[in-house]
C-alpha positions as a LaTeX table, in Angstrom:
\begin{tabular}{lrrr}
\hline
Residue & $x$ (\AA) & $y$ (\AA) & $z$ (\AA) \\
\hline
Unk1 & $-3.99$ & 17.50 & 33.50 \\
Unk2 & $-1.14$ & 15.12 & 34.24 \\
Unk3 & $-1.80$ & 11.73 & 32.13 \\
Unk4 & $-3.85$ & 13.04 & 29.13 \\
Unk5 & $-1.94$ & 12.67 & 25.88 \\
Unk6 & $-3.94$ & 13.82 & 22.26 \\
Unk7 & $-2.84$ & 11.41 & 19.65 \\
Unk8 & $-3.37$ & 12.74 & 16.36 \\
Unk9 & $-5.41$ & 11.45 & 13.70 \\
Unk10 & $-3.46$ & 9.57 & 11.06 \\
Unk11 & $-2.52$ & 11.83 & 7.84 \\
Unk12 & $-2.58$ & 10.50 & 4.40 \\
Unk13 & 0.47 & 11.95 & 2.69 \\
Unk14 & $-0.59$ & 11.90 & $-1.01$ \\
Unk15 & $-3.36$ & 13.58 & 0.03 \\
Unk16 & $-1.99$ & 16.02 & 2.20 \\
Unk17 & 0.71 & 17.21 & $-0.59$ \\
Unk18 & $-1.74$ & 17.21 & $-2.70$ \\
Unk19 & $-3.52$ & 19.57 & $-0.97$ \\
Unk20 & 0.24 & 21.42 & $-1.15$ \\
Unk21 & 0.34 & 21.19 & $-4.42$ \\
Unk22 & $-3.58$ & 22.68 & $-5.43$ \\
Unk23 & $-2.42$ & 25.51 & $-3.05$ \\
Unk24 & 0.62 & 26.75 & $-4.97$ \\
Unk25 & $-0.95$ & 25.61 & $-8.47$ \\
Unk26 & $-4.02$ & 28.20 & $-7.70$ \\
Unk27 & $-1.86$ & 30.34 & $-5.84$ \\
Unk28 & 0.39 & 30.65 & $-8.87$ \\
Unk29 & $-2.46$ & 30.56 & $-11.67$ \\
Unk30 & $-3.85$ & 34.13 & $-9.69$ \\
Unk31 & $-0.32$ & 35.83 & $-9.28$ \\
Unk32 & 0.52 & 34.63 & $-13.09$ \\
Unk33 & $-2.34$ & 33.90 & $-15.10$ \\
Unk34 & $-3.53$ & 30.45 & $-16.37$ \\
Unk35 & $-0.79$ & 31.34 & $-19.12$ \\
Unk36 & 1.83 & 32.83 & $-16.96$ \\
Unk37 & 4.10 & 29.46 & $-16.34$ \\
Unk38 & 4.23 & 25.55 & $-17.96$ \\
Unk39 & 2.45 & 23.99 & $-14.70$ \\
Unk40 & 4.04 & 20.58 & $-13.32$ \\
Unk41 & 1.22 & 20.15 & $-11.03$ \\
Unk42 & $-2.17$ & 19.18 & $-13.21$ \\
Unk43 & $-1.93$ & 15.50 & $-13.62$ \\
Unk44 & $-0.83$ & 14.78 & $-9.72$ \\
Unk45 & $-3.66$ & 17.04 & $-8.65$ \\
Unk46 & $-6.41$ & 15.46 & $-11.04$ \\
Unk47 & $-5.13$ & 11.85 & $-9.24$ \\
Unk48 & $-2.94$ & 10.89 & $-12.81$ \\
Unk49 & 0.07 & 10.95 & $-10.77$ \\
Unk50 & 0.98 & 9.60 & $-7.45$ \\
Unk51 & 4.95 & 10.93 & $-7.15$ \\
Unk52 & 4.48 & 13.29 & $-4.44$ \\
Unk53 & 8.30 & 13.54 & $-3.76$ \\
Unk54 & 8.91 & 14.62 & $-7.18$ \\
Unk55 & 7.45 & 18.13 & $-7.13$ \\
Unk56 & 6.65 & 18.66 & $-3.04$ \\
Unk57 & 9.02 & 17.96 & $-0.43$ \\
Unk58 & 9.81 & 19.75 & 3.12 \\
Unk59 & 12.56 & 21.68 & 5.49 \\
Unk60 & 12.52 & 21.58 & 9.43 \\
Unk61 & 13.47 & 25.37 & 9.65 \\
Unk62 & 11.39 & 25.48 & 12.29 \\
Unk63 & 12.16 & 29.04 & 13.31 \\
Unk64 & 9.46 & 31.23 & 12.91 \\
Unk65 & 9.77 & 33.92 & 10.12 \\
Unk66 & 6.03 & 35.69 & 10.16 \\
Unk67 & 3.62 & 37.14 & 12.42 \\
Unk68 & 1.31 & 36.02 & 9.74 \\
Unk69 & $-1.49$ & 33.21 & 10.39 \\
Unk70 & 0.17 & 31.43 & 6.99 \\
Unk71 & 3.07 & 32.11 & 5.11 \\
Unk72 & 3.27 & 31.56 & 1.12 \\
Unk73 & 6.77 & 33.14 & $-0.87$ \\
Unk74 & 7.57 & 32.71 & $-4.00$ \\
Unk75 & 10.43 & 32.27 & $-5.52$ \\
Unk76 & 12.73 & 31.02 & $-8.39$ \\
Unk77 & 15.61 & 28.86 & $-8.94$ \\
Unk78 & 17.75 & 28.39 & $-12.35$ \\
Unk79 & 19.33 & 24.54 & $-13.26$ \\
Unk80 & 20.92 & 23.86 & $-16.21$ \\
Unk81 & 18.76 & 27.17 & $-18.05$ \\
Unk82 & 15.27 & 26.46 & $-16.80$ \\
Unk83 & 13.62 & 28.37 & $-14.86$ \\
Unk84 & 11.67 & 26.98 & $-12.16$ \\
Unk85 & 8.83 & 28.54 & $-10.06$ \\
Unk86 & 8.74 & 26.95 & $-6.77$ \\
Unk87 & 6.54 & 28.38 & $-3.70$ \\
Unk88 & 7.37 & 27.89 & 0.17 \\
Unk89 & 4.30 & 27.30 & 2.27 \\
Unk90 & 4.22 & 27.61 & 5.82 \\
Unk91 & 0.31 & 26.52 & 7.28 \\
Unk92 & $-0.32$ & 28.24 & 10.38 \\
Unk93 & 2.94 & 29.55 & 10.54 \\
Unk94 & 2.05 & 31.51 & 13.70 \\
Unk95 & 1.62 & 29.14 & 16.12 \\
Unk96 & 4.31 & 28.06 & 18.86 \\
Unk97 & 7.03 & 29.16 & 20.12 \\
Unk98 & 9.37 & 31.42 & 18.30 \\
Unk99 & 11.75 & 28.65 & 17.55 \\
Unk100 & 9.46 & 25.80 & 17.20 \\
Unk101 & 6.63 & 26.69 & 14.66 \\
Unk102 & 5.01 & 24.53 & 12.02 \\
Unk103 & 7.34 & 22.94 & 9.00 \\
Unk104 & 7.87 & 24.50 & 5.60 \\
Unk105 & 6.59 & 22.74 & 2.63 \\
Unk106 & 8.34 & 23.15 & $-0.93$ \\
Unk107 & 6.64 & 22.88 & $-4.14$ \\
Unk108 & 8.00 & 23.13 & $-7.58$ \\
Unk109 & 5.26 & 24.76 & $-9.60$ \\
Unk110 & 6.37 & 24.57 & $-12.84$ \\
Unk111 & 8.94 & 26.42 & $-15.27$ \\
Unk112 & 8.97 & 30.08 & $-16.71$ \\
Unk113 & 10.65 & 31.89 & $-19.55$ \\
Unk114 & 12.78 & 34.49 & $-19.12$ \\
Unk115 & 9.51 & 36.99 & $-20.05$ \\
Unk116 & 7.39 & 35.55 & $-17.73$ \\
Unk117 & 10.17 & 35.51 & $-14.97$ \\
Unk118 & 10.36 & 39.15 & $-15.68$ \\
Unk119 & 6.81 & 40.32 & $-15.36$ \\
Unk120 & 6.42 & 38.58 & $-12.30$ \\
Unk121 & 9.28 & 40.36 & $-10.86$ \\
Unk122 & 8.54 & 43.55 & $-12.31$ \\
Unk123 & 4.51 & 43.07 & $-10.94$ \\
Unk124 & 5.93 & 42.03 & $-7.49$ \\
Unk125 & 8.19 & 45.33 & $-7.22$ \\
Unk126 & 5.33 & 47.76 & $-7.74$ \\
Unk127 & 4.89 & 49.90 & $-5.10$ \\
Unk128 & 2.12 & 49.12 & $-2.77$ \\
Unk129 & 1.46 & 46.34 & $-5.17$ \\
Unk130 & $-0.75$ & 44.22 & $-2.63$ \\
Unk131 & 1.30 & 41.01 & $-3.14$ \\
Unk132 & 4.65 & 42.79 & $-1.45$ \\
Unk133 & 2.76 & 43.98 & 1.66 \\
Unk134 & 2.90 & 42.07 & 4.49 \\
Unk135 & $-0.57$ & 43.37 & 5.48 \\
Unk136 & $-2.11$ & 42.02 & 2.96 \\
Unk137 & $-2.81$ & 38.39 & 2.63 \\
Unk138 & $-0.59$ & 37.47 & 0.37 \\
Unk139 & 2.06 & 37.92 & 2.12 \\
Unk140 & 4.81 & 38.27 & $-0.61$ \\
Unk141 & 8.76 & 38.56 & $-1.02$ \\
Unk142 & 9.96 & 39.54 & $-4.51$ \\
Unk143 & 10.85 & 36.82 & $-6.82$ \\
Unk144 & 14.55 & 35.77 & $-6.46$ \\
Unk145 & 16.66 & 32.78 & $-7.45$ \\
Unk146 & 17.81 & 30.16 & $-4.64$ \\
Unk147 & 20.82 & 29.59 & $-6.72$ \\
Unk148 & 21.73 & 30.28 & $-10.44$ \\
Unk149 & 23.58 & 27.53 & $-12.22$ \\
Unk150 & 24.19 & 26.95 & $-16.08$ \\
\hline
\end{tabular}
């Protein structure tokens, strides 16, 4: 097979984090409810808004952290008294080797109140909840900050 290369089709960005962003706006709607957060995400996903760096960016931790076919945690992080739901996606997080996998994609959801922080973390800590398993497809951590700052 020496001498064939694949080049790979070109990838339109702003529609490729939009595509993030619909994921972990949906994603987020089912865990929380349509009222369970004040979504960021509406106007870039209806086309209103072509920032794609201001609510979806990336990491090269390209260590792989799931058996799982695709990896979605969610998680918060507190600035300055907000509360802000982000989620980390992982597509085809599988596939490999074990310290080369597929990049992780951050996306900052929206904002919470201190209620709806706490129901989220109180519905993720159920036992056998099916969004803590990692059999189920889900594939959930329980909600905690990145960093707390006031």
């Amino acid at each position: 097979m020496s001498g064939v290369t694949y080049d790979p089709p070109p990838i339109n960005i702003l529609d490729f984090t939009r595509m993030l962003a619909k994921i972990a706006h949906s994603y987020a709607i089912a865990l929380l409810g349509v009222d369970g957060f004040k979504p960021y995400l509406q106007e870039f996903i209806l086309g209103k808004e072509s920032n794609y760096g201001k609510h979806v960016g990336g990491g090269m931790d390209q260590k792989r952290d799931t058996n799982q076919f695709h990896r979605i945690l969610t998680g918060h992080l507190i600035l300055n008294g907000t509360i802000y739901l982000f989620m980390k996606i992982r597509l085809f997080a599988r596939l490999g080797p074990e310290t080369s996998c597929p990049p992780s994609y951050w996306v900052i959801i929206g904002e919470l109140t201190p209620t709806q922080l706490e129901r989220l973390t109180n519905y993720r800590a159920r036992p056998n909840s099916p969004r803590t398993s990692d059999k189920s497809p889900s594939h959930h951590r329980p909600s905690r900050p990145i960093r707390d700052q006031k």
